[in-house]
MARTINU-634795 format. One record per residue (C-alpha): residue number from 0; z, y, x. Coordinates in Angstrom, 3 decimals. Each point is the difference from the previous one (the first is absolute). Layout:
i, up, north, east
NUM, Z, Y, X;
...
//
This chain:
i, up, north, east
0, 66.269, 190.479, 79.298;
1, -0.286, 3.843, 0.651;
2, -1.836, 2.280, -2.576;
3, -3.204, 1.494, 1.170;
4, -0.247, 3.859, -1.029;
5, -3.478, 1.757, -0.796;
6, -1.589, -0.036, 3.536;
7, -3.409, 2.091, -1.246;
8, 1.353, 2.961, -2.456;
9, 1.929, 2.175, 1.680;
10, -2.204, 3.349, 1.396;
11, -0.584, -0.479, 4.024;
12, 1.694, 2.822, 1.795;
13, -1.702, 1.565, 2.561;
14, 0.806, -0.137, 4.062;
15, 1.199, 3.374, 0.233;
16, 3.026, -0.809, -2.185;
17, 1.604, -0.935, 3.154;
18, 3.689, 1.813, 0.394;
19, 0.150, 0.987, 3.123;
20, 4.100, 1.749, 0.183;
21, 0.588, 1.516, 3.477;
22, 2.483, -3.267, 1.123;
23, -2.760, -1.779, -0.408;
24, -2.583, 2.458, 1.715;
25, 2.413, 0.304, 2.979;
26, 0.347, -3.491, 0.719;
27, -3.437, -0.660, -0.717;
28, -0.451, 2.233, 3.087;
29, 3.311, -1.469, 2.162;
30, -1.702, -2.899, -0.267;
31, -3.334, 1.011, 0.966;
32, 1.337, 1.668, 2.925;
33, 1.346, -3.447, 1.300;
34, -2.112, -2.362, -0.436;
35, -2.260, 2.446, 1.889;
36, 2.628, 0.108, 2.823;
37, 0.446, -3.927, -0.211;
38, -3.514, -0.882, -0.073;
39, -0.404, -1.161, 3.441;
40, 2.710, -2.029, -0.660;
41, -0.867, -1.804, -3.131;
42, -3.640, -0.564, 1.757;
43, 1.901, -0.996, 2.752;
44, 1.870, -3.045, -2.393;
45, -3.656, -0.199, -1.635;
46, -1.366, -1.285, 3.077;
47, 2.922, -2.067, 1.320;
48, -0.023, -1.997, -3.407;
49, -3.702, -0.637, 0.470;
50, 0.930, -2.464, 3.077;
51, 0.675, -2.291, -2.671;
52, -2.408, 1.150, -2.765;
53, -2.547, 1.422, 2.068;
54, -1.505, 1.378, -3.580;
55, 2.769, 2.509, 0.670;
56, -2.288, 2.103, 2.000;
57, -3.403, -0.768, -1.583;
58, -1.880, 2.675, -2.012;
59, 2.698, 3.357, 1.017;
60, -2.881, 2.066, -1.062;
61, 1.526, -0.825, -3.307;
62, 3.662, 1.058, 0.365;
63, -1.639, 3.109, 0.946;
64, -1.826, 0.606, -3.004;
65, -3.618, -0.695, 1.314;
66, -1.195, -1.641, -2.825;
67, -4.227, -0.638, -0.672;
68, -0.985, 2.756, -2.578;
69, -0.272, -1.023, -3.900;
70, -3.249, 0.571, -1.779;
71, 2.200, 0.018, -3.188;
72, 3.434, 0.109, -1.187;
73, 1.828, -3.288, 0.567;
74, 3.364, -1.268, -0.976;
75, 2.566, 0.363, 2.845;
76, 2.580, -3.203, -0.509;
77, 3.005, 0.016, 2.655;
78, 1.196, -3.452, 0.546;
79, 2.650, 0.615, 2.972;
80, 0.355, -4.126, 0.527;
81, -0.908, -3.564, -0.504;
82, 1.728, -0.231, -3.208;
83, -1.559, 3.480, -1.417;
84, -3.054, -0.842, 0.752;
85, 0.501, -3.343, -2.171;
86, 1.773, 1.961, -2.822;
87, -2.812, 1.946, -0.498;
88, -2.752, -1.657, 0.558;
89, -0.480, -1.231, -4.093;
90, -0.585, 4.052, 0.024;
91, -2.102, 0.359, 2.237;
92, -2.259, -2.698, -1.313;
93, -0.117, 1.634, -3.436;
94, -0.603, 2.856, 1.636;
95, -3.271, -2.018, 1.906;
96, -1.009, -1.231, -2.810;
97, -0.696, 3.496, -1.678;
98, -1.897, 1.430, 2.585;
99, 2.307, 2.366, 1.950;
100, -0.337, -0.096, 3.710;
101, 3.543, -0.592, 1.376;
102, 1.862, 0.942, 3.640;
103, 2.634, -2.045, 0.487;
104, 2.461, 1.066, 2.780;
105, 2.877, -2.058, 1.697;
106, 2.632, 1.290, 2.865;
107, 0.450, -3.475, 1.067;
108, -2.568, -2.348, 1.358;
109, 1.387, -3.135, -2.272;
110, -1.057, 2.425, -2.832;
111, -3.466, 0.596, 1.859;
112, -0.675, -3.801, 0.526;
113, 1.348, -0.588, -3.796;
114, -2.024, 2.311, -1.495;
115, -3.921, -1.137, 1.953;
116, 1.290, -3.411, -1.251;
117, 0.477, 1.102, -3.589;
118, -3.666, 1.985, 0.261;
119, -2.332, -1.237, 2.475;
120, -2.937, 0.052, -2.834;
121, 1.172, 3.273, -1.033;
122, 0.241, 1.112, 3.698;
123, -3.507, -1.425, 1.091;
124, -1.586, 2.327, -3.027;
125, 1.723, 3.196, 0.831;
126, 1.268, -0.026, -3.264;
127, 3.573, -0.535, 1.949;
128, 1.300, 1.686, 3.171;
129, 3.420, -1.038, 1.719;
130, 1.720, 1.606, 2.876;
131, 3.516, 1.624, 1.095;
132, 1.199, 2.883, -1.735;
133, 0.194, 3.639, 1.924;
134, 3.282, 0.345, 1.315;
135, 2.320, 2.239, -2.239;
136, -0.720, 3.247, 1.501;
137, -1.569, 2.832, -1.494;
138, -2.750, 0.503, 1.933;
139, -1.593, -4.175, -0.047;
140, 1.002, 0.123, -3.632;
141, -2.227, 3.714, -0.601;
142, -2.770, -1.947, 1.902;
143, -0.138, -3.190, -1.355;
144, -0.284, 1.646, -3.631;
145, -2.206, 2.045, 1.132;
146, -2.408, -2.716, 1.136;
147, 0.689, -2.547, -2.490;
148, 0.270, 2.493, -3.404;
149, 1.721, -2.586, -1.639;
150, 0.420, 0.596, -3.872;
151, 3.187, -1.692, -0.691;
152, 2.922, -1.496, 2.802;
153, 1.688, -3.108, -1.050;
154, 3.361, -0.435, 2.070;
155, 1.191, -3.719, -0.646;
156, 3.461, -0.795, -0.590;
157, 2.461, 2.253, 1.910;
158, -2.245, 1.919, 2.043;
159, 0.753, 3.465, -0.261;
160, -1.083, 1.911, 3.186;
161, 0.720, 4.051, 0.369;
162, -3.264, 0.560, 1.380;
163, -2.462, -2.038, -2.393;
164, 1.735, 1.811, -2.955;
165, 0.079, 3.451, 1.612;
166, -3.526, -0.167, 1.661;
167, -1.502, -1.566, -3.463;
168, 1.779, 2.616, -1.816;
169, -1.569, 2.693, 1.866;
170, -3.559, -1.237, -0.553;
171, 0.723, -0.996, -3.443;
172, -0.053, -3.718, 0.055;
173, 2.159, -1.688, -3.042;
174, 1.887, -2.635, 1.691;
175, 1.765, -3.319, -1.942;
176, 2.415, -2.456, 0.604;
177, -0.204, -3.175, -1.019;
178, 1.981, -3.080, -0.040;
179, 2.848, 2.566, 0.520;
180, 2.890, -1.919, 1.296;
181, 2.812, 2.787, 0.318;
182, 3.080, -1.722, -1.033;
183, 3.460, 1.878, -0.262;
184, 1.706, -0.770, 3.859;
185, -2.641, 1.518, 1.465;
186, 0.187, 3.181, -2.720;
187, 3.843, 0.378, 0.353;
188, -0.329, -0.026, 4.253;
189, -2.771, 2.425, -0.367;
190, 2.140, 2.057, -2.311;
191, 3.227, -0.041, 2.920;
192, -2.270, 0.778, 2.208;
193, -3.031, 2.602, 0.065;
194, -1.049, -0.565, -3.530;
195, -3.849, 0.373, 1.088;
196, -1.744, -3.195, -0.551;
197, 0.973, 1.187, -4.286;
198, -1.524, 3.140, 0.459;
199, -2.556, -1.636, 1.506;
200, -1.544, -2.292, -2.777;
201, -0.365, 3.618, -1.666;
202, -3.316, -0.221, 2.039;
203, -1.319, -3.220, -2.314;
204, -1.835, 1.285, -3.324;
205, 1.023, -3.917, -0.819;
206, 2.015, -2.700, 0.896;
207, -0.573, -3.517, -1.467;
208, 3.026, -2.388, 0.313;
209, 1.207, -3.005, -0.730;
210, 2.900, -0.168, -2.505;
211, 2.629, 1.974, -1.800;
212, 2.248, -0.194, 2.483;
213, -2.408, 1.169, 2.785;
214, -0.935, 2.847, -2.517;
215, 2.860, 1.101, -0.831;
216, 0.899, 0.327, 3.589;
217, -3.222, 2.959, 0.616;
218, 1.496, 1.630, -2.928;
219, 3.542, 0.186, 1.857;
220, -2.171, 1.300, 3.404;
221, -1.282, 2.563, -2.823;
222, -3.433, -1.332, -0.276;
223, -1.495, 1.753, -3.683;
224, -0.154, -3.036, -2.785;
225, -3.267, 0.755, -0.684;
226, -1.513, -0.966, 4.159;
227, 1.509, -3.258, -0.507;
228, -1.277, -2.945, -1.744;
229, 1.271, -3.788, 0.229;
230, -2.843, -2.165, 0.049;
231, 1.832, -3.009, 1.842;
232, -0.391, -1.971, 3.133;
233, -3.317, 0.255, 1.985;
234, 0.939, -3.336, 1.806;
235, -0.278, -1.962, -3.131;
236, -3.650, 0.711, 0.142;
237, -0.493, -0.796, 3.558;
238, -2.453, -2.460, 0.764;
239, 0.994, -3.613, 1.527;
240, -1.868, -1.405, 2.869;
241, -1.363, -2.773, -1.092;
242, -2.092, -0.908, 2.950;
243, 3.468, -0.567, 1.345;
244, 1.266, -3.037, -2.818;
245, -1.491, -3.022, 0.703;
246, 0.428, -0.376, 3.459;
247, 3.747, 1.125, -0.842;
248, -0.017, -2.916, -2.135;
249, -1.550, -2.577, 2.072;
250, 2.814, 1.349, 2.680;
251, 2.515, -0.617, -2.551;
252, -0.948, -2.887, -0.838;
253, -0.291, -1.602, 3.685;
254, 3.664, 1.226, 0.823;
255, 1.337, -1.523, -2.863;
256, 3.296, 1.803, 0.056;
257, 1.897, 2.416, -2.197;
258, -0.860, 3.406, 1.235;
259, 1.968, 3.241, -0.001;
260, -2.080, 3.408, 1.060;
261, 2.333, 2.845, 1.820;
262, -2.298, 3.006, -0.900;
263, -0.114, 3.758, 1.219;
264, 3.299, -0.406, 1.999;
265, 1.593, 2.541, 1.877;
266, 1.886, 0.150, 3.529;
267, 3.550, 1.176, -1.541;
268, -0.110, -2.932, -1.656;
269, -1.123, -2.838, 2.081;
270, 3.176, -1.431, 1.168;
271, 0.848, -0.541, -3.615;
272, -3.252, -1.723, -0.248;
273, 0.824, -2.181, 2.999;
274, 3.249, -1.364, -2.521;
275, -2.701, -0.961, -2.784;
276, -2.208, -2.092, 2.592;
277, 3.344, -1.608, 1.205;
278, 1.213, -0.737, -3.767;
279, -3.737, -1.950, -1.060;
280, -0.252, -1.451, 3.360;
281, 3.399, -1.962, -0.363;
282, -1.420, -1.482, -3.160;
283, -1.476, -3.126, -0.548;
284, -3.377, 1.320, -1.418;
285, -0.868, 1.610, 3.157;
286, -1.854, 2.936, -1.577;
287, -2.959, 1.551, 2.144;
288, 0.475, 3.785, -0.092;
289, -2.271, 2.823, 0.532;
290, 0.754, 3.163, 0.903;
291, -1.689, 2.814, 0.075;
292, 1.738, 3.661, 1.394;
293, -0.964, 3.053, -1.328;
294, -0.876, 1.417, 3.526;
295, -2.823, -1.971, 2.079;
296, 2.512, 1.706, 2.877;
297, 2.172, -2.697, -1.078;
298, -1.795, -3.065, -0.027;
299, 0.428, -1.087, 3.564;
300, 3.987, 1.130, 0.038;
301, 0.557, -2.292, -3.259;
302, -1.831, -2.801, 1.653;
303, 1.793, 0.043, 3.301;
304, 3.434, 0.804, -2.028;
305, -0.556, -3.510, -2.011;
306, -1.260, -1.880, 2.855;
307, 3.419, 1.175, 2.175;
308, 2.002, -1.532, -2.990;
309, -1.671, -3.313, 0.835;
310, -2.725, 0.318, -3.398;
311, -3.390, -1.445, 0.365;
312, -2.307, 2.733, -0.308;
313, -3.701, 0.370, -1.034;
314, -2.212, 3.265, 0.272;
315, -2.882, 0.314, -2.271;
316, -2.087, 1.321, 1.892;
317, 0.662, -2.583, 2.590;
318, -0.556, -3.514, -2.299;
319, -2.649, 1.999, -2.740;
320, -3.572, 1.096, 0.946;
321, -1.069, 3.056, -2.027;
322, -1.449, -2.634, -2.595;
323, 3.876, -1.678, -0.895;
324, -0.956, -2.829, 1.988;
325, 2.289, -2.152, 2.112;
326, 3.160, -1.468, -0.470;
327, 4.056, 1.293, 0.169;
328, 1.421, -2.474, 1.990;
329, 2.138, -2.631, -2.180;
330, 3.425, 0.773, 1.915;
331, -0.069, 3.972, -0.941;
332, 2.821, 1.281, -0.945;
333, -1.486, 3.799, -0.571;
334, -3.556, 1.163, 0.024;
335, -0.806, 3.444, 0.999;
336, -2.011, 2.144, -2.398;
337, -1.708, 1.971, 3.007;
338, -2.444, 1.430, -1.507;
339, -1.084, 2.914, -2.672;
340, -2.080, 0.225, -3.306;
341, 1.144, -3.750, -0.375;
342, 3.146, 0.146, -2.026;
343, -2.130, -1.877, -3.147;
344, -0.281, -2.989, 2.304;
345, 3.915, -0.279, 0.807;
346, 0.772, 0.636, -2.962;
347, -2.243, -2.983, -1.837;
348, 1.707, -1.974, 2.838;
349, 3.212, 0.305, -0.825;
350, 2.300, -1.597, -3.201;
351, 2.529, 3.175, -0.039;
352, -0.398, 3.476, 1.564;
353, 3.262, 2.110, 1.286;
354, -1.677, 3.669, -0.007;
355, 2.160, 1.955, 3.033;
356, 1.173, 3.486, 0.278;
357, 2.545, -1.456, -1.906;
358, 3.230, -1.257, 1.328;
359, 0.605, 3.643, 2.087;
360, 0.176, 3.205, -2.626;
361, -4.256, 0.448, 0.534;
362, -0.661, -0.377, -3.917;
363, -2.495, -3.109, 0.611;
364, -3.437, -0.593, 0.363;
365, -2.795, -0.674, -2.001;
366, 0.515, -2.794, -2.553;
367, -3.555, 0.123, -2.525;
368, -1.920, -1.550, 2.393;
369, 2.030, -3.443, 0.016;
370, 0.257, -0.234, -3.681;
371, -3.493, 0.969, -0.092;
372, -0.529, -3.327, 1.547;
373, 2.603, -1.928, -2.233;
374, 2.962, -0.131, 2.544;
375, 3.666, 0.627, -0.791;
376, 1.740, 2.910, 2.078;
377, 2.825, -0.275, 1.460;
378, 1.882, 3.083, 1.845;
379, 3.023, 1.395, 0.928;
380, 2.217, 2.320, -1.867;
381, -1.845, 3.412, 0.983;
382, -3.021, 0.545, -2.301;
383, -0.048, 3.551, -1.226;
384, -3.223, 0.674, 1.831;
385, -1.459, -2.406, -2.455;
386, 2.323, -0.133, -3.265;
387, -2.970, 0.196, -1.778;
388, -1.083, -2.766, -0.496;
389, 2.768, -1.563, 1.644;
390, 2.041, -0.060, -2.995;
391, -3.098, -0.717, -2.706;
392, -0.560, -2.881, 2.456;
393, 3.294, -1.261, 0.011;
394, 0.481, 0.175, -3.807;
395, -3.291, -2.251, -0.022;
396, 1.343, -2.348, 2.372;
397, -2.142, 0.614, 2.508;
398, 2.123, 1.504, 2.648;
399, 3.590, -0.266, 1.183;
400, 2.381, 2.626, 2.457;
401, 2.878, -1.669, 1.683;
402, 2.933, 1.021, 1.883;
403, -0.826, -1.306, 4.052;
404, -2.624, -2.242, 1.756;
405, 2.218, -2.767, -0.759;
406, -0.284, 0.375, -3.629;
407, -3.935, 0.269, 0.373;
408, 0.183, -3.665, 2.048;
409, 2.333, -1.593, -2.765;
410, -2.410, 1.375, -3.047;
411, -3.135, -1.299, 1.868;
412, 1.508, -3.213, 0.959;
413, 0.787, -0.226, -3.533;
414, -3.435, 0.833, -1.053;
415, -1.744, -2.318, 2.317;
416, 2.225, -2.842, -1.223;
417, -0.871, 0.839, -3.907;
418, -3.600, -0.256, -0.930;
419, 0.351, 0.992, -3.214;
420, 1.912, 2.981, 0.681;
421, -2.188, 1.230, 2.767;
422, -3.415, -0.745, -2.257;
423, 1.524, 2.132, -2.797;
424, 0.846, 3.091, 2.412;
425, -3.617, -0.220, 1.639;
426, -1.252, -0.105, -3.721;
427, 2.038, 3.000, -1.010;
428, -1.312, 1.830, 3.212;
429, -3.373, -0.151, -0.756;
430, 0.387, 0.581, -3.829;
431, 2.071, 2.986, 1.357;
432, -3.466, 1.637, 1.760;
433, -1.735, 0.149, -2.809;
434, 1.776, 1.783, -2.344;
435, 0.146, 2.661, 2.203;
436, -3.886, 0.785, 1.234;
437, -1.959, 3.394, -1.120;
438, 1.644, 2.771, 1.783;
439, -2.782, 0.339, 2.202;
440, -2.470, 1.671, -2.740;
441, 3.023, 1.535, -1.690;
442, 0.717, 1.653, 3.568;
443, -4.537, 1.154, -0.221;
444, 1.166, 1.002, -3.206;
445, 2.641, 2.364, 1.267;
446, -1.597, 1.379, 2.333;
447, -3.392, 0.711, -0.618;
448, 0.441, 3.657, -1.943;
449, 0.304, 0.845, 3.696;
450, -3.025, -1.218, 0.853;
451, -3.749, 1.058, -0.357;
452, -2.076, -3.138, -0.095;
453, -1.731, -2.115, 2.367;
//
């Protein structure tokens, strides 16, 4: 268990303590001159990735910083993703529930669709607006401010983009991190290379993080002690879908099988994946397994991989209504998780969750949300993405990193043939969760010298 420092005594420094040394000014400027000169071409990817996710192209207004005027100062939260948006949602529900209007911007439309899922009461009452972030130039960034006259930026995670800190900088907008996730590979390659994304974070008057290790890393990029606070894991405080448990349950129940969920996989490591299926399938428990990639792009290339290595394949959105109704057929081998803002349904479906990103050097994907639901993780030997609370979870017994995807088949075929031992993990899992809740308000705590009130 980390130590949490004094998140509300410190005196706030103001925006324009941003160091600005002429490296940084002069690549600040390199880079506005080409994304400028690339711009047709990143519209041009824009629109070519919107044949499959036609949101893509809805609402470019947006990425040009055409944004509906404020009638008063909101908060401005950047949530890049899907899994931002969920990270800080506990925020911005505290930050609901005191009365400040909030603009919450995405550059992706799974963070779009996450967050109008999170908010649609919010949304409906204007209290709550959601919508794509300006692109990063100077001139959508100088407008967007403009309109909006936000009174406080909240960047989520890693997040750190030239042209919101520049452009908020210049009209004297504090902005925060929080949730900061800078570990030390990705300080050390900054450092061989460029060394700008460390003079960059000079642009947050605070940085909320997770642990000591993730701390200790901002002070290595140079970071001031006194802009960073560790108030723990945002994810701990996430909400869980519960809308989505009992008809994960009654599933369970029908299939009647020990169940192993692949979560958040990635492409570099599917053909290891492809071993694991192989190793359950040959035993005699027949475990159903449900996978769900990281990327909807790779839903339909997973499916067609298992079904040319003979598997029997289910998609969910092909034997599920929008309700969880239906039936997996009794001879599949894997079910497809195709579908998003439903991973607290596969995961209440499954005995054991492997958590990917994991068995390629990626540092691993998110693992709170399973043991927020009582399930043991299981992943491969790259975690340093999430050491914390990797290794708190694995000294409570709640989580376990092995070598290959072989070793991940032999531990869960052990599990699923020892009751006992599986019931105690799950137990420790969910016991886990809630010793680790409250960063959330210690994160409003943080951050609100910076901020003037609802």
């Amino acid at each position: 268990m980390f130590l949490l420092g004094n998140v509300s005594q410190s005196s706030p420094l103001p925006p324009e303590a941003f160091p600005r040394p002429f490296k940084l000014r002069f690549a600040y400027w390199v880079y506005q001159a080409l994304f400028h000169v690339l711009l047709p071409v990143y519209l041009g990817a824009l629109l070519w990735r919107s044949r499959r996710e036609p949101l893509y192209r809805a609402r470019l207004w947006e990425r040009f910083g055409i944004w509906q005027r404020s009638t008063r100062a909101p908060v401005w939260v950047f949530a890049a993703s899907l899994g931002e948006t969920r990270a800080v949602s506990p925020v911005v529900k505290l930050l609901l529930r005191d009365g400040y209007e909030v603009v919450l911007t995405h550059s992706s439309p799974a963070g779009l669709t996450a967050g109008q899922k999170l908010f649609p009461d919010e949304i409906a009452s204007g209290q709550l607006r959601t919508g794509y972030v300006p692109l990063d130039l100077f001139w959508t960034m100088s407008l967007f401010l403009r309109r909006l006259r936000p009174q406080i930026g909240i960047a989520v995670e890693m997040e750190t983009w030239p042209g919101q800190l520049f452009g908020a900088y210049r009209r004297s907008v504090p902005m925060v991190q929080v949730n900061g996730n800078y570990i030390e590979k990705s300080l050390q390659r900054d450092l061989r290379r460029l060394g700008i994304r460390p003079l960059l974070f000079g642009g947050y008057s605070r940085i909320t993080t997770k642990s000591e290790t993730r701390r200790a890393t901002y002070l290595g990029a140079g970071v001031p002690s006194d802009r960073i606070k560790l108030v723990g894991e945002l994810k701990f405080d996430q909400d869980i879908e519960t809308a989505q448990l009992p008809p994960a349950n009654a599933l369970r129940d029908r299939i009647a099988r020990p169940t192993l969920m692949i979560a958040s996989s990635i492409e570099a490591e599917e053909e290891q994946l492809m071993t694991l299926v192989r190793s359950l399938k040959q035993s005699a428990l027949n475990p159903l397994i449900v996978w769900v990639p990281r990327s909807p792009q790779r839903f339909a290339a997973v499916a067609g991989a298992l079904r040319d290595a003979g598997y029997s394949v289910a998609l969910r959105s092909r034997c599920l209504n929008d309700q969880f109704e239906g039936a997996v057929p009794k001879d599949t081998d894997v079910l497809i998780g195709d579908s998003l803002g439903e991973m607290a349904f596969y995961y209440q479906l499954s005995d054991i969750v492997f958590v990917g990103a994991s068995l390629v050097e990626k540092g691993g994907h998110n693992i709170i949300e399973p043991l927020a639901q009582g399930k043991p993780v299981l992943m491969g030997p790259s975690f340093y993405g999430v050491a914390f609370p990797a290794n708190e979870a694995a000294e409570a017994g709640a989580f376990e990193s092995l070598p290959t995807a072989e070793d991940v088949a032999k531990r869960s075929l052990e599990l699923f043939s020892d009751a006992s031992a599986l019931r105690a993990m799950s137990q420790n899992a969910a016991q886990f969760n809630g010793t680790h809740t409250g960063a959330a308000q210690r994160t409003i705590d943080a951050i609100s010298p910076f901020m003037k009130g609802p």
